[in-house]
N, C-alpha and C positions, 0 to 999 in steps of 0.2 A: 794743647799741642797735639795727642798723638792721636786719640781717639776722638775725636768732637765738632761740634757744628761749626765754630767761628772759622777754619777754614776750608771743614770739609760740608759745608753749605752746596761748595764748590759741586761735592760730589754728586748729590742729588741731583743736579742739571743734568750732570752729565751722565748719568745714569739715562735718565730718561729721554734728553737732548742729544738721541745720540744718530740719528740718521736721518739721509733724505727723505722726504715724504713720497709715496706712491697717493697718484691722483683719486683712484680710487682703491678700496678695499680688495683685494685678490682671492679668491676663494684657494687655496689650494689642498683642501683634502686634509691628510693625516701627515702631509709631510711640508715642513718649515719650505719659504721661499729661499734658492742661494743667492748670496748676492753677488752681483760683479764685481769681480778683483780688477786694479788696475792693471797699466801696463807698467811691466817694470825691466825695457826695454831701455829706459832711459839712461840721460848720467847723471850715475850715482853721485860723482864728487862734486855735481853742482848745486844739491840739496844744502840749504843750508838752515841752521836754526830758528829764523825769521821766517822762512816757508813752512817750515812744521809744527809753527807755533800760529799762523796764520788764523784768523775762523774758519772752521770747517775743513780744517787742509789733514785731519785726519778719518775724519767718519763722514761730516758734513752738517746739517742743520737736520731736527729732528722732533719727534715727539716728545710734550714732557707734562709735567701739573696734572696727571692721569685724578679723576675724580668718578668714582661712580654714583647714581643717583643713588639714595636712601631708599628708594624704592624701584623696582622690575632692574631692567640691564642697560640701561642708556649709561654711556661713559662720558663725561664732560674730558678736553683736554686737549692744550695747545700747540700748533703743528703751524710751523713756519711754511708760508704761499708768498709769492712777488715780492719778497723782500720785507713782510711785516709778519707780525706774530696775530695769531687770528685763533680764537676760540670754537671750538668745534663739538658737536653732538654725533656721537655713534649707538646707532641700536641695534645692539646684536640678536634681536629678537628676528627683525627686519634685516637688518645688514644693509642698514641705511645709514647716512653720513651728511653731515649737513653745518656750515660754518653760521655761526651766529651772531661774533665781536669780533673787530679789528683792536689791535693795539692803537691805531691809529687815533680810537675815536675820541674827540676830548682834543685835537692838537690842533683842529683848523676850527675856530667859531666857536669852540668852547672851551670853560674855565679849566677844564681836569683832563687828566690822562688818565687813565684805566689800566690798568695792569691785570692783564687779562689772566694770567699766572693765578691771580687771588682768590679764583671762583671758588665757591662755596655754594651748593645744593643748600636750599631750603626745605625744612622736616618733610614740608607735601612736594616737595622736588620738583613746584611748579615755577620756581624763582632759584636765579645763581644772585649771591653778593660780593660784590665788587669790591677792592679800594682802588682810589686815586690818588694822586698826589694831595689833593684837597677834599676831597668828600667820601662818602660810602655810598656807592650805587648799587641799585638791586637792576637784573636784568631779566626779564617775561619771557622764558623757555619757549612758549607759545608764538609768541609776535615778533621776538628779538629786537622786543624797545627796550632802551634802558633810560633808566631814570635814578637822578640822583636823591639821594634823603635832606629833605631839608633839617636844618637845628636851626635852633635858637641863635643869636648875635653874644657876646661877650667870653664863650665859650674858647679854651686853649685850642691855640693855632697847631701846628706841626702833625706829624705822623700819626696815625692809629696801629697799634699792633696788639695780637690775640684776639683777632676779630672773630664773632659768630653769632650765628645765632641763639634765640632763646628757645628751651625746647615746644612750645607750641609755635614757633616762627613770627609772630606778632613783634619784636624786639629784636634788639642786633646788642650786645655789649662788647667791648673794648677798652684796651687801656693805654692812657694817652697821661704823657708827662708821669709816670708811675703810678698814675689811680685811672681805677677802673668805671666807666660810663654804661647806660647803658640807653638804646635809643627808639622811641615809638614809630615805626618800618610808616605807620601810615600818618601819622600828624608831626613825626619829626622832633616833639618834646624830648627832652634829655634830664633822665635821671643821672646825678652823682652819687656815684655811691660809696666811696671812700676820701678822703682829702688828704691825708697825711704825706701821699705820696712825693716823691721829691728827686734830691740828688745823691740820698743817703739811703731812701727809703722805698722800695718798691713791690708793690701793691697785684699782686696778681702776674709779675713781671719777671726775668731774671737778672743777676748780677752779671760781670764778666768770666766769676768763675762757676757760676749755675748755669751758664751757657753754656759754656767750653767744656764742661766733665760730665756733668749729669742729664745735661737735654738732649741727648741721642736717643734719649727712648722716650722724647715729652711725643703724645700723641694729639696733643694740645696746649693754647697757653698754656700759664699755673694758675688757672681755676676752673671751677665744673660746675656745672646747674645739677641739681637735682632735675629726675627728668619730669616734675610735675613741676618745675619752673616755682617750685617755695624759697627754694634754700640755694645759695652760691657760697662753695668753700675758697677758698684762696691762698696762695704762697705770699707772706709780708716776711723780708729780705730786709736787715736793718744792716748796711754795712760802714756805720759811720766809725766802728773800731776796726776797719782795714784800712792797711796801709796803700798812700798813692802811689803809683808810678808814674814818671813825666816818659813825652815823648813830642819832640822837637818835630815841627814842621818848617823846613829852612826855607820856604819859600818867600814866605811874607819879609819884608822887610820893615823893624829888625822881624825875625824867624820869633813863632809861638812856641807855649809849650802846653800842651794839655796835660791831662792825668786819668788813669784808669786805676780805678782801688782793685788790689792784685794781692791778694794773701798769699805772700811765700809761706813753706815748709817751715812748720811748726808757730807760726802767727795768726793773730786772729781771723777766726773765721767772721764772713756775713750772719747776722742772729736769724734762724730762721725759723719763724712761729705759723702756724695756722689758725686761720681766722673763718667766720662763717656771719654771715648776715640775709637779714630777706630784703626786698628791693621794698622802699617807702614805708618801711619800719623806724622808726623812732628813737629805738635803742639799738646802742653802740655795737659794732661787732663783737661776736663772741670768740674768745681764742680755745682754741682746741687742745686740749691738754695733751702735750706730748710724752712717749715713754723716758722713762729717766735717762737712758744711756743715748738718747738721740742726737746728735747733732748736725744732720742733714733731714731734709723732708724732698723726697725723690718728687721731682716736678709733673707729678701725674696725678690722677685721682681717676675715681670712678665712684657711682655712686649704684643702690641694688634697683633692681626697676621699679619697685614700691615707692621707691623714695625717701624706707625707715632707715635707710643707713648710708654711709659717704664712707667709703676704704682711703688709705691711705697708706704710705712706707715710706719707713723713716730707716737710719743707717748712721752705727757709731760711728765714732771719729777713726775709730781703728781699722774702720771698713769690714768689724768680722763677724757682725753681727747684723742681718738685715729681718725689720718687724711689718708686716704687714697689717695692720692696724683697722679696727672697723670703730666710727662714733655714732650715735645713734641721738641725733635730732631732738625728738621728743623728753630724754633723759638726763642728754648730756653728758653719758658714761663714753668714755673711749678703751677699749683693751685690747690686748693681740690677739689676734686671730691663725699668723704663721710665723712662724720664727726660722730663718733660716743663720748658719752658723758657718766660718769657718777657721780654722786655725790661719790661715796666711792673708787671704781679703777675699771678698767677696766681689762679684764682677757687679756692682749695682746699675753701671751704665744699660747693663741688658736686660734688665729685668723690665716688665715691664704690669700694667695696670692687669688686675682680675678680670675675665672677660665670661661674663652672666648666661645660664642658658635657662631658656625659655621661662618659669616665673621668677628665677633669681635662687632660685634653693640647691643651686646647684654652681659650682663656676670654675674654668678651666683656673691653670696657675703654673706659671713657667719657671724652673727653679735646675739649677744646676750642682744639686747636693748631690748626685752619686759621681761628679766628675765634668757631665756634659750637661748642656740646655735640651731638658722635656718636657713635658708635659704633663702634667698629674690635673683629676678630677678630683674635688675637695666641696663639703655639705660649706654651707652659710654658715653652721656653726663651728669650721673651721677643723670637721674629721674629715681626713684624708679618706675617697672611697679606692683606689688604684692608682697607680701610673701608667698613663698610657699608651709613653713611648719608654723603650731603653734601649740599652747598644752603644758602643762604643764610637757613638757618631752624635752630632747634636741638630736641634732646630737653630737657626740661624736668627739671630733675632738683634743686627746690628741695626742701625738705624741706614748705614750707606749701601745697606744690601735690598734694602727695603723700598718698597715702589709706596708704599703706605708708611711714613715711620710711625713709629708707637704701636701699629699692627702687627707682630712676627706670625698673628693667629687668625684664621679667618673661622667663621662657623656659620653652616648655612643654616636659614631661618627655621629648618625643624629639628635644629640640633643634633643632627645624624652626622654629618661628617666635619674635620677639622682640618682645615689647610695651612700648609708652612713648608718651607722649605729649609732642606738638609743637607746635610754633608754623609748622608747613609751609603752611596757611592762611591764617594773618594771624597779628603777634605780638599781638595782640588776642584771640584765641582759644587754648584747648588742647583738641587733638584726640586722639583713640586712634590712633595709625598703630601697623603691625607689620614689620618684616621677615625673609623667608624667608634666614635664615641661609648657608643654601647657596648658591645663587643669585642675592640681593641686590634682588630681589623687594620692592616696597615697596607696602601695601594701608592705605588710609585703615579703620578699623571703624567711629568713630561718625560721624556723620551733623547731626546737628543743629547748627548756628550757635552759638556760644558757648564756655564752658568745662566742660570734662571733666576728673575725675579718673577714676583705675579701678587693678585688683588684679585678678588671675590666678590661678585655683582652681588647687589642688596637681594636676587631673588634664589639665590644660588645656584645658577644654571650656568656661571659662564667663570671663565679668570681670563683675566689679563695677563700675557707672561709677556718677557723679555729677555730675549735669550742671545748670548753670545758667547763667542771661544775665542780660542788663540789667536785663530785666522781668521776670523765672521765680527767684523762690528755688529754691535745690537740689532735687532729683526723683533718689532713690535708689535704682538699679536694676539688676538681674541679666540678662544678655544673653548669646547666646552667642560663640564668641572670632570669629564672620564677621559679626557686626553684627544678625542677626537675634534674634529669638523672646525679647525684651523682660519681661521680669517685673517690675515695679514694687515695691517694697520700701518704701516711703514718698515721697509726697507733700507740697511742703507746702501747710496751707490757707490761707499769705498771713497778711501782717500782723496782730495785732490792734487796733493802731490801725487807723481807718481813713485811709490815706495819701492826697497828693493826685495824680492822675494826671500827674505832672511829666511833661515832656517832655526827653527828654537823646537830645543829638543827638553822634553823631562828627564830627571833623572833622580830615583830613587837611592839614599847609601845611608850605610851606620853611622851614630855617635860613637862616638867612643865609647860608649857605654852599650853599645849596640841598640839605641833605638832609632827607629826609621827617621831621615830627613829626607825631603822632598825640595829639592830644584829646579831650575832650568836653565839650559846653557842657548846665547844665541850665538849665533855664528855667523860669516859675511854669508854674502848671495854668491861668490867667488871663492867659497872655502876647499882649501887647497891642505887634503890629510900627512903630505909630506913638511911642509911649514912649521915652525914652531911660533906662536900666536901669544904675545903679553894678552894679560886678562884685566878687566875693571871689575871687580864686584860693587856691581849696585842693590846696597842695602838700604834694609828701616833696619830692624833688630828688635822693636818696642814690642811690648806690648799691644793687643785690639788690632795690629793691621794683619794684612798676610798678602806678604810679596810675590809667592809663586800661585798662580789658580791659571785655570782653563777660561778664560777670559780675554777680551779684545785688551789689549793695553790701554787705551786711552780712557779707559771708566776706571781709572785710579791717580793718586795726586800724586803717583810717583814720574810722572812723563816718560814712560816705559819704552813708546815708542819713539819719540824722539832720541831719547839715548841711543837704545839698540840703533836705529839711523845712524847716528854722527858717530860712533866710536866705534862699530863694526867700519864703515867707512874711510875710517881711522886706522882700520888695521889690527883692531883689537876684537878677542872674546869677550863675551860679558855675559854675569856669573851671581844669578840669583838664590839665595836659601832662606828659607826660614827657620830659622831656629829655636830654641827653646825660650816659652814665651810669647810667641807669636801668636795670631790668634786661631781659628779653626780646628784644633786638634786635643780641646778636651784642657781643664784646671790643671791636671796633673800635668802636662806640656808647657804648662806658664808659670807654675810656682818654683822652679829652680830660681826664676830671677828673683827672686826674695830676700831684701837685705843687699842686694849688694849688684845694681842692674849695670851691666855690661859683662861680669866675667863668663854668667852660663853661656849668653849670648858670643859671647868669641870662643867658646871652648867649641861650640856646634858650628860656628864658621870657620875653625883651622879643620876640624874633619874636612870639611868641602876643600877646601885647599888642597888637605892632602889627597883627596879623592881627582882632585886636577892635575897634581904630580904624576899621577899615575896613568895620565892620555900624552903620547907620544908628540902632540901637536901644542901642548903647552909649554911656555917660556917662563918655570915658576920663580925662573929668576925677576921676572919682569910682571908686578904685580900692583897693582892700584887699586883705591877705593873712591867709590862714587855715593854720601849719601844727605839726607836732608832732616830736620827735625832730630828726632831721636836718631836716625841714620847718621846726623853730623857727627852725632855724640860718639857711635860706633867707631865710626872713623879715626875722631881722637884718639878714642881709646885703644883702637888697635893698634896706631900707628907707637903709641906709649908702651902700647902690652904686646907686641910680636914686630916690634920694628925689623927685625930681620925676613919676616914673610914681605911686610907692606912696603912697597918703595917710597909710595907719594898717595895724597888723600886728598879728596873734595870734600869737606864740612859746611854745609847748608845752615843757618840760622840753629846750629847747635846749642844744648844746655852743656853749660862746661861746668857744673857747681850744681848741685841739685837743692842746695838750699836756697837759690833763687827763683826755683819754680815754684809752681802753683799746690797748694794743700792739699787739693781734695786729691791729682793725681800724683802727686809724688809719696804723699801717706799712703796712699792702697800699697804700695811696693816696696815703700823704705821704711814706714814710719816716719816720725819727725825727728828731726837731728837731735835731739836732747834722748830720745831713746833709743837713736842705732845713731853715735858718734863713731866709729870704726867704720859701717856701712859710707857713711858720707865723704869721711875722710877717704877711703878708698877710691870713691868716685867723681874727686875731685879734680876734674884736667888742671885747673891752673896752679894751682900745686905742684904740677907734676910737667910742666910746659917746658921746666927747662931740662928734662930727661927727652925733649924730643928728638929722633935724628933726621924724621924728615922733612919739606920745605911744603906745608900743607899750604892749602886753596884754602881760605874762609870766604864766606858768603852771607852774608845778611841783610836783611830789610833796616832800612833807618827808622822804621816806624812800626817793629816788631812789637803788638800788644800780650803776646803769648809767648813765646823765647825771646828773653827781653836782649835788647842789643847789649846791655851790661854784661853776657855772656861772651861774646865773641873780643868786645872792649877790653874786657880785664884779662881775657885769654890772649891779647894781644901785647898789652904790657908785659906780661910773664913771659911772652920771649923776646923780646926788645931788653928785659930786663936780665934776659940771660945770654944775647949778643945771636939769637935763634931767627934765620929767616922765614919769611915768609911771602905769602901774597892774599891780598885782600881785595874782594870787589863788592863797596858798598850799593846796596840798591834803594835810592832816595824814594821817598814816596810809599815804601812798599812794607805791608806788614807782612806775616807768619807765609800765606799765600804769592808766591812768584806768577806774576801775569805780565803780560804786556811785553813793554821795551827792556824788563828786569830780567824776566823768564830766558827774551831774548840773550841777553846780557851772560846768566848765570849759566848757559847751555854753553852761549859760545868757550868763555872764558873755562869751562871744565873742558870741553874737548880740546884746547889748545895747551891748557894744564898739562892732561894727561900726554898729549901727543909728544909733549917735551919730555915730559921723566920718564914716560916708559919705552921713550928711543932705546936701539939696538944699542948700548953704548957697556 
């Protein structure tokens, strides 16, 4: 749900997918291109949720799939021209640019479509590899012929996924129907190399909930070649002791039902063992002896450049223990190498694989033991040499903040400097900072106010950043690694609606307990300080996100600016915090919610409240809430635990019952119900449905694979069952993610929600 790929996939797009393209590259110097704002002349009250939910009607079509070669500075990466998606080379060496593949290719006269998104550099970065709907195509950097791989005939039909190459580039392996293949690049023979794979059983693959919690930080499938191409370790997933989930497709006549295996809180997990095999060996895989207290195996590996060893990290069930693990091939001994600890859980989603400098005896290691995420240098044999960063600020190392996932760390090829980005300015911003390895030397690179992503060309002379603010859609650009001589890669040209010039201001105030929270208020384009103004606060409150940053609204799954749109329009403030928990501001900011999630989270959101009582222009009589995910759950809760502040709420695909969600994320915070029953009990809306007094907005996907529709369903009876109105807008078709005619739907229906109950009345 809160933190994770199955719908924040989303977000990578649009990270990257986030503006017009500029024909050619612009040279401009040491200073970012601005881009053009629209006119916001227009009328406002004709905007409506279907235009702003439009393609492109808030940033426009953009760069994205950023790839750099394995070797010098050429960047692989796709930019939307005349209507199709087209593969593109840029050499920042040069400051040349040059399109290679259409999406198109494969749909008129041939059998496949290409999906140009897929490219993959080959080891000599003289070949990208493709997939298609039907085959794996390799495509000649040189010529820009592509050509497809031939196989063998009897071979499984459908998808390829975890595609790559092998490390001499000779092979491609993949894994298809949950076993992993692997394929000769020049004659097309196909090695199998595991078969057990299945419906239960997956082979180098993830489950639904090794997707959804712990692959934020996979920097690859789950498995890894040695890099002399001997040895391939692998994640094998046995989930035939998880329980199924159905979910109804009404369309068919009569209507299906599938099932997704979904470990609720406190029930079986997926069995999750590591295994190791060499390709046209004989004998069986070897399974990798895990530490006793293990029961997750973190979906990454790496292995040392020698090839004598394969790392790996594993993580108890209690989330408070995380082992970073090294096996050694030859021996077949596995032991720990780091142990990290903590009394409340440990954040395992961001951790991420050991990253090797120059012959392996050495390797960086990203760990959040003193409070935040930094960086420590640590020997092969697992002594710590220093820490390289500290401070009260962290390296960022989300996977949705990330232009690279699985990468939070770049290091250029003579191991002198380290790149990543921080929160050392404000946690409202991410900046390029680097440090000199050696020395411990710390150099801000970029420069501009706001949020940066960026990537590290294989020769270290250049990064990729991508930068945007409150008021600046993303601006995609090639720089070199001391912050100078700026190539611009696309621009965007701003909305195609024409938006209204809102005003959104930050605003710093106390907890109750006097520590800082960080806001933002927006307000109309016609904000009038005699007025008194009902408010919407639109929250998350979880966990891993953070609702208030210096950032474009629209590179978040919150639809930031849509809202701000329709309910400033509306007539209304709207009233962002993050509160305790939230992510960006350091362990000790997120372990209040421990045991018992929603009350820290509302004790930091009536501060804000009361800090809005106190501007002469708000109506705190007149107060609603706006949120989605864990934000729905907010909602509930608040509307149960300060119904006197909250008039009326919008609850999005809410968890109403935490024993219905998922294990891996509801144990990091609560434990399992059998060892925090008071915790659960506490947090159980439907319990507590018929103490509600106001007439909430539910919202759900009919085909929710992540906050399962049983949430909002049983939350519905309990107040039918205690004579409690409400309203409900089901979205058919639709899981965890709002798109389309739904998004449409759940936008319009909350702005007409709130327009109702937060009338002057």
């Amino acid at each position: 749900m809160m933190n994770n790929p199955i719908w924040y996939l989303l977000l990578a797009t649009l990270f990257a997918a986030a503006c017009a393209p500029i024909s050619d590259p612009v040279f401009v110097g040491d200073a970012m291109l601005e881009p053009t704002m629209p006119d916001t002349g227009s009328d406002i009250e004709a905007i409506t949720a279907r235009m702003l939910t439009a393609p492109g009607a808030l940033m426009g079509p953009g760069p994205s799939a950023f790839n750099w070669s394995p070797v010098g500075s050429t960047l692989a990466y796709v930019e939307p021209q005349g209507g199709h998606e087209l593969l593109w080379l840029y050499d920042a060496a040069t400051d040349e640019k040059k399109a290679l593949l259409g999406s198109t290719l494969g749909a008129a006269g041939e059998p496949d479509a290409i999906d140009v998104a897929s490219a993959q550099w080959s080891p000599q970065a003289d070949k990208l590899l493709l997939t298609g709907d039907e085959a794996l195509w390799l495509l000649d950097v040189a010529t820009g012929e592509a050509a497809a791989i031939a196989a063998p005939k009897g071979l499984p039909d459908g998808p390829k996924t975890g595609v790559m190459f092998t490390p001499d580039g000779g092979h491609i392996s993949y894994v298809q129907e949950n076993d992993l293949y692997v394929v000769n690049i020049h004659s097309g023979q196909v090695e199998r190399l595991t078969s057990d794979g299945g419906e239960t059983v997956f082979n180098g693959s993830l489950d639904w909930v090794y997707n959804e919690e712990l692959a934020t930080r996979a920097a690859q499938p789950a498995y890894a070649w040695s890099p002399d191409g001997v040895w391939l370790i692998y994640l094998r997933l046995d989930e035939s002791a998880v329980r199924q989930d159905p979910v109804t497709d009404y369309r068919p006549v009569p209507a299906t039902v599938s099932y997704t295996r979904y470990p609720t809180a406190g029930t079986a997990n997926p069995v999750a063992s590591l295994q190791a095999l060499t390709p046209s060996a004989l004998a069986p895989p070897l399974q990798i002896p895990l530490p006793a207290s293990a029961e997750y195996v973190l979906p990454f590996f790496t292995w040392t450049p020698d090839s004598n060893h394969a790392l790996f990290t594993t993580v108890n069930r209690e989330h408070t223990e995380l082992v970073l693990n090294v096996w050694t091939p030859q021996s077949g001994e596995t032991h720990a190498l780091i142990t990290e600890a903590d009394p409340y859980w440990i954040n395992e989603e961001r951790y991420t694989a050991p990253i090797f400098l120059g012959n392996g005896e050495q390797f960086l290691w990203l760990s959040e033991r003193d409070g935040f995420m930094h960086l420590y240098l640590y020997t092969l044999e697992g002594e710590l040499i220093r820490q390289l960063t500290q401070g009260e600020w962290m390296i960022d190392s989300s996977a949705w903040s990330l232009l690279t996932p699985g990468r939070p760390v770049h290091v250029d090829p003579a191991g002198k400097w380290a790149y990543f980005i921080t929160t050392r300015t404000s946690p409202l911003e991410r900046q390029i900072d680097r440090v000199n390895i050696a020395t411990g030397q710390l150099q801000q690179v970029s420069q501009q106010p706001g949020f940066h992503l960026s990537a590290l060309s294989a020769d270290g002379l250049y990064l990729l950043d991508q930068f945007s603010d409150a008021e600046t859609p993303p601006i995609t650009a090639v720089l070199q690694t001391d912050g100078k001589g700026q190539t611009v890669l696309a621009q965007c040209a701003g909305p195609a609606v024409p938006l209204p010039a809102l005003q959104r201001e930050f605003v710093t105030l106390k907890a109750r307990d006097g520590v800082d929270l960080y806001a933002q208020l927006v307000k109309p384009v016609d904000f009038d300080p005699v007025r008194r103004y009902p408010v919407v606060v639109h929250w998350y409150g979880g966990p891993g996100l953070q609702m208030v940053s210096n950032r474009y609204g629209a590179t978040n799954i919150f639809n930031s600016i849509e809202r701000d749109v329709l309910y400033t329009k509306a007539g209304f403030l709207v009233w962002r915090l993050d509160n305790r928990g939230s992510f960006g501001r350091g362990h000790a900011f997120e372990t209040p919610i421990f045991g018992e999630l929603g009350r820290a989270a509302l004790d930091d959101q009536l501060a804000g409240i009361e800090h809005l009582k106190t501007l002469p222009y708000v109506d705190a009589r007149r107060i609603g809430t706006d949120g989605k995910s864990f934000g729905g759950y907010m909602t509930l809760y608040a509307l149960l635990h300060a119904p006197d502040i909250f008039r009326c709420g919008v609850a999005g695909a809410a968890p109403t019952d935490w024993s219905y969600y998922d294990t891996i994320y509801t144990e990091r915070y609560m434990r399992t119900p059998d060892a925090n029953p008071d915790g659960y009990a506490a947090t159980n809306l439907i319990a507590k449905a018929g103490q509600i007094r106001a007439k909430p907005l539910l919202i759900h996907g009919l085909a929710d694979t992540n906050v399962h529709l049983q949430n909002t369903v049983n939350f519905i009876q309990a107040l039918e069952a205690a004579d409690k109105p409400f309203d409900f807008v089901p979205l058919p078709n639709l899981s965890h993610s709002f798109r389309g005619d739904g998004l449409v739907a759940a936008l319009s229906a909350s702005e007409k929600y709130l327009a109702g109950c937060l009338a002057n009345r």
